[in-house]
PALUM-456129 format. One line per 4 residues: number of its first residue (from 1); their letters; for each residue x, y, z of C-alpha. Coordinates in Angstrom, 3 decimals, always signed. Layout:
<rs>
NUM	a	X/Y/Z ~ ...
</rs>
This chain:
<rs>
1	xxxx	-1.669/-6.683/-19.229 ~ -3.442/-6.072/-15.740 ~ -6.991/-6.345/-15.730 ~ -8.718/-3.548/-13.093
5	xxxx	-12.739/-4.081/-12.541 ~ -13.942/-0.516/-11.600 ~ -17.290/-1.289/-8.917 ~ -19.455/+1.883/-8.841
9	xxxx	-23.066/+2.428/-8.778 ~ -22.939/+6.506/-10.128 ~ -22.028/+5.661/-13.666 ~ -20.188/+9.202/-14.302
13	xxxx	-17.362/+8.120/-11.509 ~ -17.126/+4.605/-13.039 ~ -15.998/+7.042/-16.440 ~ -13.576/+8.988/-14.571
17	xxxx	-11.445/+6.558/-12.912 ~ -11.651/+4.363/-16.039 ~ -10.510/+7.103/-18.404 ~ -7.959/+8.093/-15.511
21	xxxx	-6.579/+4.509/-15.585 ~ -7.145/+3.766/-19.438 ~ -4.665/+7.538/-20.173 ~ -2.379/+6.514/-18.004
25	xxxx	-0.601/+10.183/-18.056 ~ +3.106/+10.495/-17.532 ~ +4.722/+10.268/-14.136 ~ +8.361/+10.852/-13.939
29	xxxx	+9.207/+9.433/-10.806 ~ +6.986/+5.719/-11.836 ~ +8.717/+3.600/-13.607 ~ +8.178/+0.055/-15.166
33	xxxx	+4.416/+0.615/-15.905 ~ +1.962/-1.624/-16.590 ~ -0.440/-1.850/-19.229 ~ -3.872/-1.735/-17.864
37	xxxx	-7.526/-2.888/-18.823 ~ -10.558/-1.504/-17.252 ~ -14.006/-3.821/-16.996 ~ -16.882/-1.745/-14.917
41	xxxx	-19.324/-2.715/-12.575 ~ -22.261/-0.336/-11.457 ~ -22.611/-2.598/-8.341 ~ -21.164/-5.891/-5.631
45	xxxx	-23.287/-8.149/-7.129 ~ -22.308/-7.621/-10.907 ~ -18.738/-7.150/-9.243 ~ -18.624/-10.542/-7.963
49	xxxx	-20.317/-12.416/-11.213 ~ -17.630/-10.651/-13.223 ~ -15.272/-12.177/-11.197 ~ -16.556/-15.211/-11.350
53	xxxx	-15.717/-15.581/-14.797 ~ -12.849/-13.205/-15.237 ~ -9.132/-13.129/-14.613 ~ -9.264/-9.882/-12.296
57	xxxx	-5.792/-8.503/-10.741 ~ -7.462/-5.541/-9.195 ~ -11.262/-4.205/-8.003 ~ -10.989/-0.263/-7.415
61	xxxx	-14.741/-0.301/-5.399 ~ -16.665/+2.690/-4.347 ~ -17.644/+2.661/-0.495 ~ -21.389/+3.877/-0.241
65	xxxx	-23.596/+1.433/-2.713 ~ -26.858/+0.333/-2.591 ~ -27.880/-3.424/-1.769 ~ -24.137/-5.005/-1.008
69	xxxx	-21.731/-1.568/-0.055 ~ -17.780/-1.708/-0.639 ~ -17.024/-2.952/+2.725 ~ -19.441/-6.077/+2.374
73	xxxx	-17.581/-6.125/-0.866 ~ -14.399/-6.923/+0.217 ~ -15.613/-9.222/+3.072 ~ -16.872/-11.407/+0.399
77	xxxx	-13.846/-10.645/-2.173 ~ -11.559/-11.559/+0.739 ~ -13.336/-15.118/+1.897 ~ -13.722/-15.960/-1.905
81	xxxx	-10.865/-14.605/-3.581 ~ -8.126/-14.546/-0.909 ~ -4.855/-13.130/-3.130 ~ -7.496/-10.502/-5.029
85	xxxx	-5.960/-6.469/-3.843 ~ -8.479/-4.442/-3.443 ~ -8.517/-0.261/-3.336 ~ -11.592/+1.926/-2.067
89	xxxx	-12.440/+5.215/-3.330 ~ -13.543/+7.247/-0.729 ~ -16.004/+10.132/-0.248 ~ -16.609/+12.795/+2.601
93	xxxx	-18.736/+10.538/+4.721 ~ -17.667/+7.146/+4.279 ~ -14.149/+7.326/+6.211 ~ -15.910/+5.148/+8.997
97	xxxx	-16.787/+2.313/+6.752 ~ -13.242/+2.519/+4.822 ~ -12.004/+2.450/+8.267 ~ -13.758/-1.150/+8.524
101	xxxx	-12.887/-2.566/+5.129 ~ -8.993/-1.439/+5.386 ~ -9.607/-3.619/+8.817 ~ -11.017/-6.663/+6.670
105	xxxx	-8.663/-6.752/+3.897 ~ -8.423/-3.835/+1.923 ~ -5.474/-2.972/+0.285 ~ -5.236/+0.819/-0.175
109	xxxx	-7.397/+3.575/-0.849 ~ -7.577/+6.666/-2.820 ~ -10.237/+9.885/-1.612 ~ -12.477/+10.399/-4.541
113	xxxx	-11.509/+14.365/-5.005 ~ -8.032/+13.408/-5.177 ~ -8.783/+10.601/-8.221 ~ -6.939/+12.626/-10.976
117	xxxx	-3.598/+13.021/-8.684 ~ -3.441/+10.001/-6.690 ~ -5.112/+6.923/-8.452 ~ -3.086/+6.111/-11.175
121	xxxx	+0.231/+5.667/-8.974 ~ -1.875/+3.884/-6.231 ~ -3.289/+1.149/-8.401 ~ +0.330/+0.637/-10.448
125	xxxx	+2.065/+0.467/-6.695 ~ -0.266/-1.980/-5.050 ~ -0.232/-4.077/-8.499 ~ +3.551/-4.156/-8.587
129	xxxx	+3.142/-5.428/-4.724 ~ +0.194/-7.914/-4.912 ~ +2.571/-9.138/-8.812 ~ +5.343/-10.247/-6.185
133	xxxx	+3.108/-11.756/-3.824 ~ +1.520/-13.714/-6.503 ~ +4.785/-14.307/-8.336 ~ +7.151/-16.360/-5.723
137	xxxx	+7.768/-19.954/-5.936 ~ +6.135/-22.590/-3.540 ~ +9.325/-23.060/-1.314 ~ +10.508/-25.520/+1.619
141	xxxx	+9.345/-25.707/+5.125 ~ +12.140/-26.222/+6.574 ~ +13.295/-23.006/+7.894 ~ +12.144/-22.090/+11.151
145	xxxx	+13.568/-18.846/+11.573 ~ +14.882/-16.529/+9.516 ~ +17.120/-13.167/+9.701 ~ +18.043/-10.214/+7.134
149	xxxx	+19.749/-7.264/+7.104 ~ +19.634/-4.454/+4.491 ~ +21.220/-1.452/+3.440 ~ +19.630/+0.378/+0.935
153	xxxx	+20.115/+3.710/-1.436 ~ +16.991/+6.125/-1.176 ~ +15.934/+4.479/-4.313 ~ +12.105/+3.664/-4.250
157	xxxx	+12.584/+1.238/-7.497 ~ +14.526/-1.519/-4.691 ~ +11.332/-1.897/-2.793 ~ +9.513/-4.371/-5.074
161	xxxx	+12.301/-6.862/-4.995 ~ +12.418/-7.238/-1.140 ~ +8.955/-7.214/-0.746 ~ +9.582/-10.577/-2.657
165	xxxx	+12.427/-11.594/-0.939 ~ +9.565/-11.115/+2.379 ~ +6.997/-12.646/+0.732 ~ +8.979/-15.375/-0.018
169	xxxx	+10.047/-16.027/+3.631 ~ +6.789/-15.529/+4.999 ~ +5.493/-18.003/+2.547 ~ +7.856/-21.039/+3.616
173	xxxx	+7.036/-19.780/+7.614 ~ +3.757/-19.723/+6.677 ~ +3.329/-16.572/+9.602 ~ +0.797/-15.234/+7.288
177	xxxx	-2.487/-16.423/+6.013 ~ -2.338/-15.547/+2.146 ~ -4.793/-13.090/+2.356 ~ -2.767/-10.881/+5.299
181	xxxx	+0.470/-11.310/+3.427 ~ +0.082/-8.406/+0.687 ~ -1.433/-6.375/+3.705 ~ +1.958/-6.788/+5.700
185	xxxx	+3.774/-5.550/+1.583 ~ +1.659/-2.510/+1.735 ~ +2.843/-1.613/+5.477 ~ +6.808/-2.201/+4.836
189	xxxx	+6.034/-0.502/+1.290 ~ +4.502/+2.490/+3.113 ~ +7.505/+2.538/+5.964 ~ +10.581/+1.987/+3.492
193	xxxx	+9.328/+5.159/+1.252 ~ +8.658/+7.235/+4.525 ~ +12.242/+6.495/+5.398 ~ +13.612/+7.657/+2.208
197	xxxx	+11.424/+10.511/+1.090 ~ +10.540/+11.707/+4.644 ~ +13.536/+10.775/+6.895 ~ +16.709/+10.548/+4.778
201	xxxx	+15.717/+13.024/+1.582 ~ +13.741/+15.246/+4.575 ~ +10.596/+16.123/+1.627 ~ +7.580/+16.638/+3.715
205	xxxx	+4.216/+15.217/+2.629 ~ +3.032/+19.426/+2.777 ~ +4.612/+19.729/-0.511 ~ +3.068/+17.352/-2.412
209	xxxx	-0.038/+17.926/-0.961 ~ +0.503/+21.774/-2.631 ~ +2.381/+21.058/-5.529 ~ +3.129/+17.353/-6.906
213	xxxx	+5.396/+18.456/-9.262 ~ +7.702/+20.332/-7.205 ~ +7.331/+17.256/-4.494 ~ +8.753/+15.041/-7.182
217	xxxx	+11.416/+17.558/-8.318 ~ +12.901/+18.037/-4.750 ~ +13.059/+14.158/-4.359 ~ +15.320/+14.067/-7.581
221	xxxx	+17.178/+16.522/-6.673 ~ +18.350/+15.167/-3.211 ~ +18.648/+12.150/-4.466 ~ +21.785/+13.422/-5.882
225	xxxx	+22.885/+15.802/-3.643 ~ +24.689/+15.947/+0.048 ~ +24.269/+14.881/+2.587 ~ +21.082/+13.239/+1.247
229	xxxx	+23.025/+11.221/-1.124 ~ +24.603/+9.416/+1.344 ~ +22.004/+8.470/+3.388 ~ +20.870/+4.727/+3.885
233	xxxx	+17.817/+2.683/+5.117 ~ +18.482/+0.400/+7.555 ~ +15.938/-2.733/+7.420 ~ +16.803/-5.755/+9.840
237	xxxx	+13.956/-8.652/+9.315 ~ +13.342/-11.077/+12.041 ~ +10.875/-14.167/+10.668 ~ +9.430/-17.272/+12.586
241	xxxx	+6.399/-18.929/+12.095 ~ +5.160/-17.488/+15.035 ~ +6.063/-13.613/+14.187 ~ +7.350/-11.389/+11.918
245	xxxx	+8.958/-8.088/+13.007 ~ +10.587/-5.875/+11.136 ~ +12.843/-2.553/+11.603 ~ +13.461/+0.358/+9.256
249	xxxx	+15.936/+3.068/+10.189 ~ +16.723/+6.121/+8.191 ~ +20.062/+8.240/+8.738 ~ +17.571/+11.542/+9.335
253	xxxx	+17.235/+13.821/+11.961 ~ +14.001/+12.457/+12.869 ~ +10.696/+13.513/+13.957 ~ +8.541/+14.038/+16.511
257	xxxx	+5.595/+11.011/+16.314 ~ +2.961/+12.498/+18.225 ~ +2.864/+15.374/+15.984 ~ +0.846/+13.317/+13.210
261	xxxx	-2.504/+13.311/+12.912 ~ -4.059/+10.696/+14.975 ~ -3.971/+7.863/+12.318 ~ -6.970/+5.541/+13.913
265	xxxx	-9.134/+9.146/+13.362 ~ -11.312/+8.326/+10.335 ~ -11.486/+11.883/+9.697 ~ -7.892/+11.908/+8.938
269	xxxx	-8.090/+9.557/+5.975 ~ -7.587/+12.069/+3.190 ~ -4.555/+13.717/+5.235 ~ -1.502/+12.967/+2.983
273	xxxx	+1.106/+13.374/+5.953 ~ -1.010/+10.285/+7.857 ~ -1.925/+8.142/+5.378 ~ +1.181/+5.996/+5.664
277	xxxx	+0.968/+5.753/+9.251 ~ -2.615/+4.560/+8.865 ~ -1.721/+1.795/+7.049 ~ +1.040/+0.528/+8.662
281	xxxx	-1.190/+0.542/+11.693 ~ -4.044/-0.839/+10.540 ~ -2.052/-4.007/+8.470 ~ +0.455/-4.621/+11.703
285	xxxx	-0.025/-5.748/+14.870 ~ +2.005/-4.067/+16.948 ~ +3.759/-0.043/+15.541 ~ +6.334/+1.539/+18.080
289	xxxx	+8.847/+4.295/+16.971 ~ +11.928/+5.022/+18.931 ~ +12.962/+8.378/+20.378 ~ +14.232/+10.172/+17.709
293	xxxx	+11.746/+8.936/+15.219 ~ +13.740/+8.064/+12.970 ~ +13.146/+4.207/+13.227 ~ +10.056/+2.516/+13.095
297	xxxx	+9.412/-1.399/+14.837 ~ +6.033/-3.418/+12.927 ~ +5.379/-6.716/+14.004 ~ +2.706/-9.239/+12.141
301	xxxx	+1.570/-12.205/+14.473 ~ +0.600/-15.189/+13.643 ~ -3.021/-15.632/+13.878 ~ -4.859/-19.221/+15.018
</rs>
């Protein structure tokens, strides 16, 4: 059973995104769930004696606290607690410092209006991810440079397993310091299901922004239907222990980039049809799309 330590100083939100967790309603499209236990902490300094002394696989921390706030938070999560995921809750007003603390190790985040929609799947996704990061084996150094290719079905439950295979290789590279590792799974998470839902199933982020249900409904249902079906996601991996760099191509028509919403705009935080974007940018070095759009380049350098 995962253990989630809820970190907020208003006691009534501590209740809601406990309760939220602790129900657990039903969503379809999840699958392999995890049993979850919620310990609270009504600031950063009870936050950080709790884990002290217990096994913690998740902190879900507000942003704007008195004495230590979320960001110095997960400064101090991240220099003490390296392989600890951490997701913010965010409020109108705090999108600069979420900004900061997705820059210094964050793993996700979730805007606090959208708690009852969005948090549930958002903790169970970045658990699955940071579970396969800590999971994988201690492995040789001897490789020096590895190569994949992929071809995958629009089939989000495949993304776990090579996120591990990744981890695995950047492990024996060592390209990544442990601590930037689950930050690169989160990017390739976020590009991999923008290639299926977005460029090969063609279900905008609109729709599930107005209607969750039917946004879920319409993935099914292309899922099993032409030309969707048929539709692949290209990944080719390129790992050194210099660099990684990574490319994901979907069989869509494509879009236009520079029609999202400018994803270094704090302001655009709680905009559904950026939020990918804004990760894989903020968790990768270098972001470039081609042409059509319809294939994305991320590259994670080695740092010191």
């Amino acid at each position: 059973m995962a253990k989630i330590l809820v970190v907020d100083d208003t006691r009534t939100d501590r209740v809601l995104a406990k309760g939220l967790l602790e129900r657990r309603p039903g969503l379809e499209a999840l699958e392999c769930r995890t049993g979850l236990s919620v310990l609270e902490a009504e600031s950063g300094e009870q936050a950080l004696e709790i884990l002290q002394r217990e096994s913690i696989d998740l902190v879900l921390t507000d942003m704007m606290m008195p004495g230590m706030n979320g960001l110095e938070l997960v400064e101090t999560i991240r220099a003490r607690f390296p392989l600890m995921a951490v997701i913010l809750m965010t409020a109108h007003g705090s999108e600069e410092i979420a900004m900061q603390a997705l820059h210094k190790g964050a793993a996700s985040y979730v805007p606090k209006h959208k708690l009852a929609r969005e948090l549930l799947e958002t903790v169970e996704d970045v658990l699955r991810l940071s579970t396969a990061e800590r999971g994988q084996q201690r492995l040789m150094d001897s490789v020096s440079r590895i190569e994949s290719e992929f071809h995958l079905d629009n089939d989000p439950s495949l993304i776990p397993a090579l996120i591990g295979h990744i981890c695995e290789n950047l492990r024996r590279l060592k390209c990544c310091a442990e601590n930037e590792r689950l930050r690169v799974t989160v990017a390739l998470s976020e590009a991999l299901l923008n290639a299926m839902y977005h460029g090969n199933l063609e279900v905008g982020s609109e729709l599930r922004e107005t209607d969750e249900k039917s946004y879920r409904k319409l993935l099914e249902e292309r899922r099993r239907s032409t030309p969707y079906a048929e539709r692949r996601v290209h990944v080719v991996a390129y790992e050194s222990p210099a660099e990684a760099r990574y490319v994901i191509r979907d069989e869509g028509h494509g879009f236009d980039p520079s029609r999202l919403p400018d994803p270094t705009d704090p302001t655009n935080l709680e905009k559904v049809s950026g939020r990918g974007l804004l990760l894989i940018r903020t968790f990768m070095d270098e972001v470039r799309h081609n042409d059509k759009g319809n294939e994305i380049v991320m590259v994670k350098r080695r740092r010191g």
